[in-house]
Backbone bond lengths (Angstrom), bond angles and torsions (degrees), N, CA, C in turn:
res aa  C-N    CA-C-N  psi(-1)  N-CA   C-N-CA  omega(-1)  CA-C   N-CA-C  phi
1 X - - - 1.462 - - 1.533 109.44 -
2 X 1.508 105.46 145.35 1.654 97.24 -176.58 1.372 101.57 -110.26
3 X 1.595 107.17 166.69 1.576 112.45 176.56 1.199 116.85 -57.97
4 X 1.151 150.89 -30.30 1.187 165.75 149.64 1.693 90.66 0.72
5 X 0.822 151.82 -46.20 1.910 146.33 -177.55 1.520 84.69 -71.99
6 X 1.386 150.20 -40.56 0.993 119.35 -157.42 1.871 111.72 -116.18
7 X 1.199 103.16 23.62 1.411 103.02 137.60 1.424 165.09 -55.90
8 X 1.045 150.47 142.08 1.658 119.62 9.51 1.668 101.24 -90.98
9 X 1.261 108.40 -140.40 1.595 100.94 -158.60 1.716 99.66 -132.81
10 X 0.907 110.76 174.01 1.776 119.06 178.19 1.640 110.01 -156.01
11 X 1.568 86.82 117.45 1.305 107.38 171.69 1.299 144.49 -34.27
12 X 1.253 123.68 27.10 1.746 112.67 -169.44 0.956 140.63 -11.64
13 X 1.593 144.40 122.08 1.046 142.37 -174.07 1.506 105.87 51.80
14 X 1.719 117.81 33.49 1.241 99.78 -171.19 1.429 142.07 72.76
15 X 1.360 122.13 -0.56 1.436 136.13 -153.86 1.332 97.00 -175.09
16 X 1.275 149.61 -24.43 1.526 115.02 -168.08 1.694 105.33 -137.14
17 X 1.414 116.23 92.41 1.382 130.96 144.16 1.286 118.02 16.97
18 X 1.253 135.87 91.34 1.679 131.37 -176.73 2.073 89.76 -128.16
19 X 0.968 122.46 153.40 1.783 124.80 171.80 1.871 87.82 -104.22
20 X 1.306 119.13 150.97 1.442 135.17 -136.17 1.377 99.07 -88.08
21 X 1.823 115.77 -26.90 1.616 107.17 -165.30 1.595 92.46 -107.13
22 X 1.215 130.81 128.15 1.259 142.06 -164.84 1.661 110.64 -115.33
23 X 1.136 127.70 -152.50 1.402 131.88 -171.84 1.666 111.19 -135.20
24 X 0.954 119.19 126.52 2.012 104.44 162.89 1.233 93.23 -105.71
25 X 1.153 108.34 140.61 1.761 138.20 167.33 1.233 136.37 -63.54
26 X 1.864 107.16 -21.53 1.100 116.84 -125.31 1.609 97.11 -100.77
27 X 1.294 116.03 -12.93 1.797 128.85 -174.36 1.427 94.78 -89.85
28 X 1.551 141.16 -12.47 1.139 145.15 -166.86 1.519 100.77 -58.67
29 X 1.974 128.71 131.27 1.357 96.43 175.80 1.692 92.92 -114.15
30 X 1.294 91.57 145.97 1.523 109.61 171.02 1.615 137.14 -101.29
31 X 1.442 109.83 14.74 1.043 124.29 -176.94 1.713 122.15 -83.28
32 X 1.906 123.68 91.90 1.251 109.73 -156.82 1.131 122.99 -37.69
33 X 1.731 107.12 147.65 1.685 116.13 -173.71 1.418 98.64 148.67
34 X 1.828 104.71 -177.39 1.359 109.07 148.53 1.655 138.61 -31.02
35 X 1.379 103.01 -61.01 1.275 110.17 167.60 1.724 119.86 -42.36
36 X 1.093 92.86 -54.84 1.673 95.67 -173.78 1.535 104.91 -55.30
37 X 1.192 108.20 -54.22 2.010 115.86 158.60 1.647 100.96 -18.32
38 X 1.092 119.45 -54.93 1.482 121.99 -150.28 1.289 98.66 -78.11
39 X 1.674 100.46 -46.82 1.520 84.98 -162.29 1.851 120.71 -74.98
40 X 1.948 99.97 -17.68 1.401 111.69 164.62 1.551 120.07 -30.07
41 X 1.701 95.99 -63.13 1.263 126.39 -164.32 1.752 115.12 -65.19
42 X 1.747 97.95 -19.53 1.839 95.44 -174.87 1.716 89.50 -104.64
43 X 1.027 134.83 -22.60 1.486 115.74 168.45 1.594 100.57 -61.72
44 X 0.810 122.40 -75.57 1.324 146.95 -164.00 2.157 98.48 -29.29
45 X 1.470 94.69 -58.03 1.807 103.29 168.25 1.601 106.38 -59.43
46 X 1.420 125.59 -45.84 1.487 111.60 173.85 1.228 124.95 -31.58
47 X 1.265 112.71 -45.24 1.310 123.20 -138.26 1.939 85.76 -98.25
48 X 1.577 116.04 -48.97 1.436 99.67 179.61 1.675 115.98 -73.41
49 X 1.340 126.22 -2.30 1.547 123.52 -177.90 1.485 86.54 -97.89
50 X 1.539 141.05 19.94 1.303 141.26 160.99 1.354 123.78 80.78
51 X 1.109 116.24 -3.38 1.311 120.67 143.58 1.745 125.61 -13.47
52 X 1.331 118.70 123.17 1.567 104.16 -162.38 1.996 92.31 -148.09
53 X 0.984 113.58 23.85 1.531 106.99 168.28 2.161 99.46 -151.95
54 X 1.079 116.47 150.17 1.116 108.94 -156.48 1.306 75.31 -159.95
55 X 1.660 116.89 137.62 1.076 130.92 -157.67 1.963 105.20 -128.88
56 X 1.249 132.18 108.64 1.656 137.15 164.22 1.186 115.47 -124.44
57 X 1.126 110.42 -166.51 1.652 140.08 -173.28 1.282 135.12 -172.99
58 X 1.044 116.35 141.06 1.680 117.02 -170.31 1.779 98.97 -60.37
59 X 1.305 119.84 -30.07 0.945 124.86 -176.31 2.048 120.96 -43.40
60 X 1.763 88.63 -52.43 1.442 106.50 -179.58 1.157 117.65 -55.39
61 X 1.137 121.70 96.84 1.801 121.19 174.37 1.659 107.69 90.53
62 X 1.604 110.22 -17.41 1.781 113.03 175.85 1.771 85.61 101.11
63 X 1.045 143.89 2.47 1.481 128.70 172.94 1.699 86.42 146.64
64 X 1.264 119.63 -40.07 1.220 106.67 -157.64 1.870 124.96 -59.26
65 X 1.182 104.67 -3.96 1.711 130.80 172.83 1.273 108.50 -63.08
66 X 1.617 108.01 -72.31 1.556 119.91 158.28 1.490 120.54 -30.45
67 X 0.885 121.07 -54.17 1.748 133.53 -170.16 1.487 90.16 -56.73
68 X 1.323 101.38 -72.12 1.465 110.22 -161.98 1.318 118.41 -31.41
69 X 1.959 117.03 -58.09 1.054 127.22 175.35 1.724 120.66 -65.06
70 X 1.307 117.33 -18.99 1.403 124.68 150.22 1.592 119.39 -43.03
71 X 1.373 102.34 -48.21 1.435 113.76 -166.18 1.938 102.37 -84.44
72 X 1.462 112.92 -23.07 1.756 93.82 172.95 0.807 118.73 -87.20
73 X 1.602 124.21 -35.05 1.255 153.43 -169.21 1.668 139.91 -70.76
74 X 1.558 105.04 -45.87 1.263 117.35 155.87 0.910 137.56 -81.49
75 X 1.031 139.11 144.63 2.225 100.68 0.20 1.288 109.07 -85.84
76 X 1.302 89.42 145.07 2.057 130.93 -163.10 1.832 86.78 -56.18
77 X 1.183 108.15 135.65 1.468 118.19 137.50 1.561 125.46 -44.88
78 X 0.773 129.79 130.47 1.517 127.92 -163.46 1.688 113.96 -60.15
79 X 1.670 104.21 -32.44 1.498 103.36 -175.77 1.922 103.42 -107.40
80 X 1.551 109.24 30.42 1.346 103.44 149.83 1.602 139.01 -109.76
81 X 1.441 101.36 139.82 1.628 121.03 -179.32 1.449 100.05 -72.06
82 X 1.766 120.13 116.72 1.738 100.75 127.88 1.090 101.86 -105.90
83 X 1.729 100.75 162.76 1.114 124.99 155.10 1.419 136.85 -96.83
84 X 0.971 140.31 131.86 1.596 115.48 171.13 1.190 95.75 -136.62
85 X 1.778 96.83 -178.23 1.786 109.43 -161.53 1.543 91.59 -140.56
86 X 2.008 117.74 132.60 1.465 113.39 -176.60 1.681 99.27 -112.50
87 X 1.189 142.11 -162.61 1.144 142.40 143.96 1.579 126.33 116.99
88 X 1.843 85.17 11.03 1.687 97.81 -175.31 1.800 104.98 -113.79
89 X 1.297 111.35 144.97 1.670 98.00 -174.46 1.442 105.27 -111.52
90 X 1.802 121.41 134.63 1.399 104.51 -161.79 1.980 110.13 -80.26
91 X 1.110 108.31 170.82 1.315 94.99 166.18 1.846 124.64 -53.32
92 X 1.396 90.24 158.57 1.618 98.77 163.18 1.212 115.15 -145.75
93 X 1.488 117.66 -145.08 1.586 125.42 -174.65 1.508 102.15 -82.96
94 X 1.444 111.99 118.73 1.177 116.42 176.78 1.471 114.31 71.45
95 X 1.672 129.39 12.30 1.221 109.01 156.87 1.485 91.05 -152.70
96 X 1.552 86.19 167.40 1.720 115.02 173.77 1.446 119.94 -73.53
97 X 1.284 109.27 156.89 1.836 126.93 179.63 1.893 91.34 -47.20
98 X 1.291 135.85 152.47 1.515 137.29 162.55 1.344 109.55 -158.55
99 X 1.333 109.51 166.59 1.492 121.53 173.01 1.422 96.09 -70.14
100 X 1.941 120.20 153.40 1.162 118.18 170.66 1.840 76.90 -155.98
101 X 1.394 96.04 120.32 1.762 104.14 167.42 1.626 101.02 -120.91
102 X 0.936 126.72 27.88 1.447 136.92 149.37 1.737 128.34 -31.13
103 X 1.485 118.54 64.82 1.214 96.74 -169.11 1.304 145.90 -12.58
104 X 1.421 100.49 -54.17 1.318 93.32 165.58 1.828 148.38 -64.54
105 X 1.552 82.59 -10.03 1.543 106.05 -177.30 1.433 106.71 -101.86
106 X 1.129 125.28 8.55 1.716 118.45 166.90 1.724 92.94 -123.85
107 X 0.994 102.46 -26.99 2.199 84.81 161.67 1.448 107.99 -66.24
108 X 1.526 114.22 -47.07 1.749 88.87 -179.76 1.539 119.13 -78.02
109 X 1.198 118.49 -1.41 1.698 122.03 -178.99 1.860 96.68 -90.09
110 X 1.812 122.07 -25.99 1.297 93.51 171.44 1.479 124.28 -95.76
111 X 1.177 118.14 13.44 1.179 137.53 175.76 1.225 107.99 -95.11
112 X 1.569 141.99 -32.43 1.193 146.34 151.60 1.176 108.32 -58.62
113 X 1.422 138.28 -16.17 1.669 123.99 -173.29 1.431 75.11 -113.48
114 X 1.300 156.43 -58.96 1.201 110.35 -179.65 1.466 153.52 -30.84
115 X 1.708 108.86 -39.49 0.967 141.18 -175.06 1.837 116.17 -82.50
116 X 1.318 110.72 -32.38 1.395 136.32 136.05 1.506 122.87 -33.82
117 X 1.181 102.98 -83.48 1.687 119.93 173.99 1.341 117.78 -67.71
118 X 1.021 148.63 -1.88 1.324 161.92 144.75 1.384 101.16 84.41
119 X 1.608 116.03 29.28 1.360 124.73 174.70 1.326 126.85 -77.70
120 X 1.428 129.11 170.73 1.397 130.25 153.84 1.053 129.32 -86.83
121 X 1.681 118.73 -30.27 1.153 161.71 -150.23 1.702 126.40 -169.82
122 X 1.641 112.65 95.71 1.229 90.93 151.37 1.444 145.84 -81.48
123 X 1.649 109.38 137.85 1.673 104.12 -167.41 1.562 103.27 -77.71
124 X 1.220 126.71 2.66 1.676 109.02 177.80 1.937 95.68 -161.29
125 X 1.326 114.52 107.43 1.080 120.48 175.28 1.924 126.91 -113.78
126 X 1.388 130.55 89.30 1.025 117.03 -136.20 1.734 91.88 -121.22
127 X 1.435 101.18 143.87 1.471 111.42 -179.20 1.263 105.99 -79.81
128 X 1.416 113.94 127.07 1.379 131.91 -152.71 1.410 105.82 -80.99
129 X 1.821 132.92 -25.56 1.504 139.15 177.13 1.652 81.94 -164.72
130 X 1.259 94.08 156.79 1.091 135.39 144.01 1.524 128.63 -40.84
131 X 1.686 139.74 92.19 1.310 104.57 -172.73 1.605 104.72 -83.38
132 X 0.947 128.16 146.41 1.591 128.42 174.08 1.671 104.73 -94.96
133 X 1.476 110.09 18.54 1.751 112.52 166.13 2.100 106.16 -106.29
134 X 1.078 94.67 -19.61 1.403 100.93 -170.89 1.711 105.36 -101.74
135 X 1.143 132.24 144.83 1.463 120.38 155.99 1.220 138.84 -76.44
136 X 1.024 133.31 123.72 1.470 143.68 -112.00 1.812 97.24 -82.57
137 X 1.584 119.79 -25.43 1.062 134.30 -178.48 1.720 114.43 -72.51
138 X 1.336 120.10 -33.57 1.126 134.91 154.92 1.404 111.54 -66.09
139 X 1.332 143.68 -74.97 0.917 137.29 172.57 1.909 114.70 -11.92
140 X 1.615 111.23 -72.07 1.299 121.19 -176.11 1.027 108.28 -82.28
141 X 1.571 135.83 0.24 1.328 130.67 157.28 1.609 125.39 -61.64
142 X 1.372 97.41 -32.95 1.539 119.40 -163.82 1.723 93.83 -73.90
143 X 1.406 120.83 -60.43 1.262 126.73 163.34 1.366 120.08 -33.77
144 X 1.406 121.03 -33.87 1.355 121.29 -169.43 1.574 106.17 -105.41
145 X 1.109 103.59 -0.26 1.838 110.38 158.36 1.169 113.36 -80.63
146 X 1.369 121.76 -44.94 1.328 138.72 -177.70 1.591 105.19 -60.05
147 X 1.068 107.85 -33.01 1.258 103.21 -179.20 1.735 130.46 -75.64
148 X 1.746 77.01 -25.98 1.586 100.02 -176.00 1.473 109.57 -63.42
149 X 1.787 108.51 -28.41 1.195 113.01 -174.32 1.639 114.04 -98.17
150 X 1.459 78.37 15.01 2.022 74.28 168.84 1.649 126.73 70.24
151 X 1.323 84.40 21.11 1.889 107.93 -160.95 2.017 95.00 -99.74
152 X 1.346 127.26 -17.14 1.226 137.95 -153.16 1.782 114.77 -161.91
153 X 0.788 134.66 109.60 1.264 128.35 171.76 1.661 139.14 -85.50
154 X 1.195 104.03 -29.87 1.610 122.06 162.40 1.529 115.81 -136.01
155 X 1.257 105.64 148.93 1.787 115.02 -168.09 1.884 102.45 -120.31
156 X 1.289 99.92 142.31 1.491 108.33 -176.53 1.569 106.84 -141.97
157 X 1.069 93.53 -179.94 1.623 96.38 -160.01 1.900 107.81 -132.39
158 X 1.098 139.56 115.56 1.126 137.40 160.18 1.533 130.87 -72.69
159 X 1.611 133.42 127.32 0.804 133.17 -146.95 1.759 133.63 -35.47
160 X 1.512 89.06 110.89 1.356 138.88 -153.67 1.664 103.06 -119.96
161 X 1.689 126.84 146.29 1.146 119.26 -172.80 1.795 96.30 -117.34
162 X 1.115 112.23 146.32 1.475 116.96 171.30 1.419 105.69 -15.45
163 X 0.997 147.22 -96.66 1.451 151.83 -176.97 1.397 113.71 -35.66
164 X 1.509 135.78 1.38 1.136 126.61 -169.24 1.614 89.13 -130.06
165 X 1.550 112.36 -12.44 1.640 124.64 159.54 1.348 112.14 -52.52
166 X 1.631 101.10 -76.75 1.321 91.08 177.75 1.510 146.09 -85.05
167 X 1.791 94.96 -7.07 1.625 77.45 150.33 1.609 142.47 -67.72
168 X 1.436 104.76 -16.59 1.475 123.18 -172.58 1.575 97.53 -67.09
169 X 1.538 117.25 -59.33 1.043 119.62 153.97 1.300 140.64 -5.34
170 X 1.083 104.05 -75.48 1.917 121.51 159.75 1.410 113.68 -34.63
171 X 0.768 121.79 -21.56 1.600 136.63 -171.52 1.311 114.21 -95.56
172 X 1.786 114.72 -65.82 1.287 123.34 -163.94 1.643 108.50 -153.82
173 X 0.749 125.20 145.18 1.931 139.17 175.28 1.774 98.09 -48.31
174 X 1.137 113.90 115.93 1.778 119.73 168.82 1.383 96.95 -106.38
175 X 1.441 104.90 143.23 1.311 122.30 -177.68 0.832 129.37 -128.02
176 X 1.863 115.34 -23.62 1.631 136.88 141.07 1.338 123.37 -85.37
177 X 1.608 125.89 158.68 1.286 109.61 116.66 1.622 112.96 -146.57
178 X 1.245 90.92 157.44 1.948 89.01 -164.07 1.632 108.48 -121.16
179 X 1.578 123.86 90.08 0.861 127.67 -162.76 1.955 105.97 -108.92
180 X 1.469 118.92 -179.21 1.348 88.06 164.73 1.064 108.64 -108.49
181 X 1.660 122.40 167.37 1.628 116.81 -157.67 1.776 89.87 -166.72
182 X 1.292 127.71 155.27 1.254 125.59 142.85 1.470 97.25 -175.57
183 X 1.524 100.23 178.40 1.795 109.46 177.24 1.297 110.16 -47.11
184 X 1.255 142.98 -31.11 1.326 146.26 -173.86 1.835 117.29 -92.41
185 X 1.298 94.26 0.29 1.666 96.98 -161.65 1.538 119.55 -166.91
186 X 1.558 97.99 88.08 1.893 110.25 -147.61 1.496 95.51 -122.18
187 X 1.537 89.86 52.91 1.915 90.16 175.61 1.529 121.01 -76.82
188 X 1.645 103.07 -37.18 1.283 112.33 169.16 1.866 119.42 -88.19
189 X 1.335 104.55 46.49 1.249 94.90 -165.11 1.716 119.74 -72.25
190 X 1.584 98.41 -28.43 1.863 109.20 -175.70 1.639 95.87 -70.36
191 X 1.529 119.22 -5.15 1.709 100.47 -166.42 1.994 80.64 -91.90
192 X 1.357 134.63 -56.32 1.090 120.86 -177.73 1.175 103.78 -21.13
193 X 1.522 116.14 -83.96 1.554 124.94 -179.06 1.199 110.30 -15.47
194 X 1.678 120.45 -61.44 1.090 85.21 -165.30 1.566 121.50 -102.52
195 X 1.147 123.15 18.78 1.210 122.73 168.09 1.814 112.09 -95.32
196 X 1.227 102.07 14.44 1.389 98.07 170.62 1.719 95.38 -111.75
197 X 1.311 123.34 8.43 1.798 110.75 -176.82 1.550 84.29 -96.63
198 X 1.325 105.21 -20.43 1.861 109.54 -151.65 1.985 100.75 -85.67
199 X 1.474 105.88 -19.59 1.451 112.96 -163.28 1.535 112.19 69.06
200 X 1.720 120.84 26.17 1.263 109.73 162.25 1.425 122.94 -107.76
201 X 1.210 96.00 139.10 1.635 129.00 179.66 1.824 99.41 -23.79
202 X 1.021 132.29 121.72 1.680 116.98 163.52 2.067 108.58 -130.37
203 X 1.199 115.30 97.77 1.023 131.18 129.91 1.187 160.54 -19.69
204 X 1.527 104.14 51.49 1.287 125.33 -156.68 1.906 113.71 -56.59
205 X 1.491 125.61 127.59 1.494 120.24 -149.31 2.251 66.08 -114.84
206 X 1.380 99.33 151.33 1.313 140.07 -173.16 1.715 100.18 25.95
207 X 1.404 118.87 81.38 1.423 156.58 -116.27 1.611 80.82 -104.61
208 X 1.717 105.60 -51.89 1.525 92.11 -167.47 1.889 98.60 -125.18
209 X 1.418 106.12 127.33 1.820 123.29 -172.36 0.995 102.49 -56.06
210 X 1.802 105.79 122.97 1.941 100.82 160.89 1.554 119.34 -42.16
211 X 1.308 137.94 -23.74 1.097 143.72 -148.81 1.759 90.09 -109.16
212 X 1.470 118.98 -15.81 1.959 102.79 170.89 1.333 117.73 -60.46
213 X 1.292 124.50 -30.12 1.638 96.38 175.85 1.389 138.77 -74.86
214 X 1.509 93.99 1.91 1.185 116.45 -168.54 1.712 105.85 -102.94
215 X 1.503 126.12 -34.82 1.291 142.62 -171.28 1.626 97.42 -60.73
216 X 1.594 119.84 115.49 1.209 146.45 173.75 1.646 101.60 -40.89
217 X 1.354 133.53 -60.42 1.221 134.03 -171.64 1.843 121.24 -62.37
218 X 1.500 89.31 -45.02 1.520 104.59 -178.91 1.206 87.88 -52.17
219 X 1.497 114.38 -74.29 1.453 106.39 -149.68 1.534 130.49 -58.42
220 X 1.904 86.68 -35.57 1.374 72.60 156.78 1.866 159.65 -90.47
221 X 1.218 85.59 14.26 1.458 124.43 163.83 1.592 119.97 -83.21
222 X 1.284 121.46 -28.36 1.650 132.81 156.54 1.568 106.94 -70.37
223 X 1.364 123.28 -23.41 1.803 100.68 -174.52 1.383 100.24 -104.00
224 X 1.486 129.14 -12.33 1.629 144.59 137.07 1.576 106.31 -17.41
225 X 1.329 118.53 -61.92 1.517 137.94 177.34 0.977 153.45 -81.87
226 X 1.612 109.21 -16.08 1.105 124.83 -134.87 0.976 151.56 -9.21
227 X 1.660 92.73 80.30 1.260 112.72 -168.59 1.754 118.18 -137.56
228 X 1.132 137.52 174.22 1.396 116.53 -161.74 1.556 123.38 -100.83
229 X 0.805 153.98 169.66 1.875 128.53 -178.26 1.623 124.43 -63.70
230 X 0.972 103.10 -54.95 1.961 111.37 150.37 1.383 108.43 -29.91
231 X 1.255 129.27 -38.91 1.825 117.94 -156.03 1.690 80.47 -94.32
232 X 1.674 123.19 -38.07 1.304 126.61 -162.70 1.652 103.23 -60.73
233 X 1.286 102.39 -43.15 2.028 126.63 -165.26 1.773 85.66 -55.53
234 X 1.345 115.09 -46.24 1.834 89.57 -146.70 1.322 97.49 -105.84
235 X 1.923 111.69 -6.47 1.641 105.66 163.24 1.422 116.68 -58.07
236 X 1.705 117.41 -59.53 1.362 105.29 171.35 1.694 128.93 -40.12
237 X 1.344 109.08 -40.88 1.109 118.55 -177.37 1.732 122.69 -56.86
238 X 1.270 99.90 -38.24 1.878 125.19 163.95 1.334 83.28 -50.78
239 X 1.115 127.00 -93.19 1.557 145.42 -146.30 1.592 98.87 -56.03
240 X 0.995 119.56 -46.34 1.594 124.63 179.33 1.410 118.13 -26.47
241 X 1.177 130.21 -63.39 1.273 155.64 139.78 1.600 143.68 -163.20
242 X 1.874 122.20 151.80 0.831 115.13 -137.95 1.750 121.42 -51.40
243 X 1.510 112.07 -40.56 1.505 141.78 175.34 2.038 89.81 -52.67
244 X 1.229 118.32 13.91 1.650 75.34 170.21 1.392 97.81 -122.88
245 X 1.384 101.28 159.29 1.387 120.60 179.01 1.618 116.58 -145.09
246 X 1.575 96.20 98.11 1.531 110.37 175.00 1.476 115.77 -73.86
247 X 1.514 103.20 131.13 1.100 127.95 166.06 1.790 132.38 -112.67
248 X 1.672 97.53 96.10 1.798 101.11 -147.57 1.779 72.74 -95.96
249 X 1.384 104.40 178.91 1.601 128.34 -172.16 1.484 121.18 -144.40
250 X 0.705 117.20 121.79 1.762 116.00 178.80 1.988 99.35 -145.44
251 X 1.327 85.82 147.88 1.793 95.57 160.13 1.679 111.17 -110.92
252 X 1.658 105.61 36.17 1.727 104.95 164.31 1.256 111.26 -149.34
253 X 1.142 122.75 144.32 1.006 146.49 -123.42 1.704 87.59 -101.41
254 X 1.471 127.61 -48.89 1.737 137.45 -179.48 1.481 94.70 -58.14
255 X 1.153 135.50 -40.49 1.807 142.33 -175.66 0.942 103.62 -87.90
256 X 1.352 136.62 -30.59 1.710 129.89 -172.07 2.078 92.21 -71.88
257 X 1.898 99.21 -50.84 1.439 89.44 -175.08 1.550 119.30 -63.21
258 X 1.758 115.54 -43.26 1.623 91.39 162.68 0.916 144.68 -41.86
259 X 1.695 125.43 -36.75 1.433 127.29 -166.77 2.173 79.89 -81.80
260 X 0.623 122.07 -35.55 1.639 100.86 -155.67 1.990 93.68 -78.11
261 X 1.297 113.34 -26.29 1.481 110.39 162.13 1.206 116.84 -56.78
262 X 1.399 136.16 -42.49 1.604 131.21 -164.58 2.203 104.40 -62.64
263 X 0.564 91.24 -11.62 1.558 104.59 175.01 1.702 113.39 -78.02
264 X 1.349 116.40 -9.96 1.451 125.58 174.11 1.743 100.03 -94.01
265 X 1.292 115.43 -26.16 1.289 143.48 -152.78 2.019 95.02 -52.58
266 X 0.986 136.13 161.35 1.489 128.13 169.37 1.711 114.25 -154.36
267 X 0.941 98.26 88.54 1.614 95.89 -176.60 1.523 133.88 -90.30
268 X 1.423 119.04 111.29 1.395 139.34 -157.03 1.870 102.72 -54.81
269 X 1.101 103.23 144.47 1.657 106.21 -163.62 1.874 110.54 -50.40
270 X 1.349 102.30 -36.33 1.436 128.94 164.99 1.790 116.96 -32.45
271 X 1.453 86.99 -54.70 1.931 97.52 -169.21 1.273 104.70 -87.61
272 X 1.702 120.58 -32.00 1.481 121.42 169.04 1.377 106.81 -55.13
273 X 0.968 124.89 -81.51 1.632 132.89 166.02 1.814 127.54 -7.41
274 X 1.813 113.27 -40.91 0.797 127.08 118.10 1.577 164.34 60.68
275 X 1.602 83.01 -142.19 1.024 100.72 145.38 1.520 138.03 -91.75
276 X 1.583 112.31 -23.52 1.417 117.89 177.64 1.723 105.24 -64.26
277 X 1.657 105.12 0.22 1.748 88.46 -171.93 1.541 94.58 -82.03
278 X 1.597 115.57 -32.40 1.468 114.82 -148.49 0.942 122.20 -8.90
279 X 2.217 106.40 -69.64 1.300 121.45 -156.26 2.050 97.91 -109.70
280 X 0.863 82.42 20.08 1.912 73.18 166.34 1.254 129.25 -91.53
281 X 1.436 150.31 170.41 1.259 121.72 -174.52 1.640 92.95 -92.58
């Protein structure tokens, strides 16, 4: 299959070339064995069906996600994006997984995904929540030190509401944001908006609704095509607007190639229309 489904491309931060249908990481399993084979083997196919932004987090596995994709991947093709996300603290003795936007605790988590990713530099490093213990200006300050030091190149934001955009903003240049969003589920819809006035990248996180194969319109808009509701979910989503960039996930390799097919996908102004009514009032 050629890249050609995952055309045309969007600028990051204004400057850096990503093609629109990307990868999530996050179903990847990393537990040695077969499996881990698999999941080697479906990064590894991303990247030759042209895939060029690939989406993790320290979160996935606690680093061990990162590693993994270190281990199919390197060394990076020259025109590939990761991404990762810092800002989550794993469990320990006597406490639970939590947000920690602790300056100092997302400098040592991007220095751990460096060291992870076998990078010099990550080109897209995005705060995974919000802590609502830290002030939000510190938080993206710390990132924008990091940057100063050449440790990170673009900063993104995980689901975040317009107003917590632009204060981040105020601070430092956003170039992501990765909220969850799909045809079935348009809660964050004014943040699209406004990261499409802004020209930032938005990254829709679980791209296509457990509940699409089931949604009356999709589907019937997939036998329109013949094509399946998933390929239908991230066509609208292409079409949605230009700044988005879905990032679907699978640990198989037959689903990794559908979702990277729905990008051939072309939907008549009629079926957009649609479906964009589904979830509106």
């Amino acid at each position: 299959m050629s890249d050609h489904a995952l055309r045309p491309t969007f600028a990051l931060g204004g400057r850096r070339p990503v093609r629109r249908l990307g990868f999530g990481a996050m179903r990847l399993p990393v537990t040695p064995g077969p499996d881990r084979e698999r999941g080697l083997a479906v990064a590894r196919h991303a990247v030759r069906l042209g895939v060029n932004l690939i989406d993790t987090a320290h979160l996935y596995g606690w680093g061990e996600n990162e590693s993994l994709l270190a281990e199919a991947l390197h060394p990076y093709p020259a025109d590939l994006l990761i991404a990762t996300k810092v800002g989550v603290a794993p469990p320990g003795p006597g406490r639970e997984a939590d947000l920690d936007g602790r300056p100092a605790f997302l400098r040592a988590q991007v220095e751990e995904g460096l060291r992870r990713l076998r990078l010099e530099r990550i080109e897209l490093l995005q705060l995974h929540r919000v802590d609502p213990k830290v002030p939000l200006a510190d938080q993206v300050g710390a990132l924008a030190e990091a940057r100063e030091r050449g440790e990170i190149a673009h900063i993104g934001l995980s689901e975040v509401t317009v107003e917590q955009l632009a204060e981040a903003g105020e601070v430092t240049e956003i170039a992501t944001v990765q909220n969850r969003y799909s045809v079935l589920d348009r809660e964050y819809e004014d943040v699209v908006d406004a990261c499409e006035a802004a020209g930032i990248g938005f990254l829709p996180w679980r791209p296509v609704h457990p509940a699409t194969v089931a949604a009356g319109e999709v589907t019937a808009v997939a036998a329109e095509l013949g094509a399946t509701a998933a390929q239908v979910a991230l066509a609208w989503l292409l079409r949605r607007s230009p700044v988005m960039l879905p990032i679907p996930g699978t640990g198989s390799v037959a689903h990794l190639e559908e979702n990277v097919a729905a990008g051939e996908l072309t939907l008549s102004d009629e079926q957009f229309a649609r479906l964009d009514g589904i979830a509106r009032p």
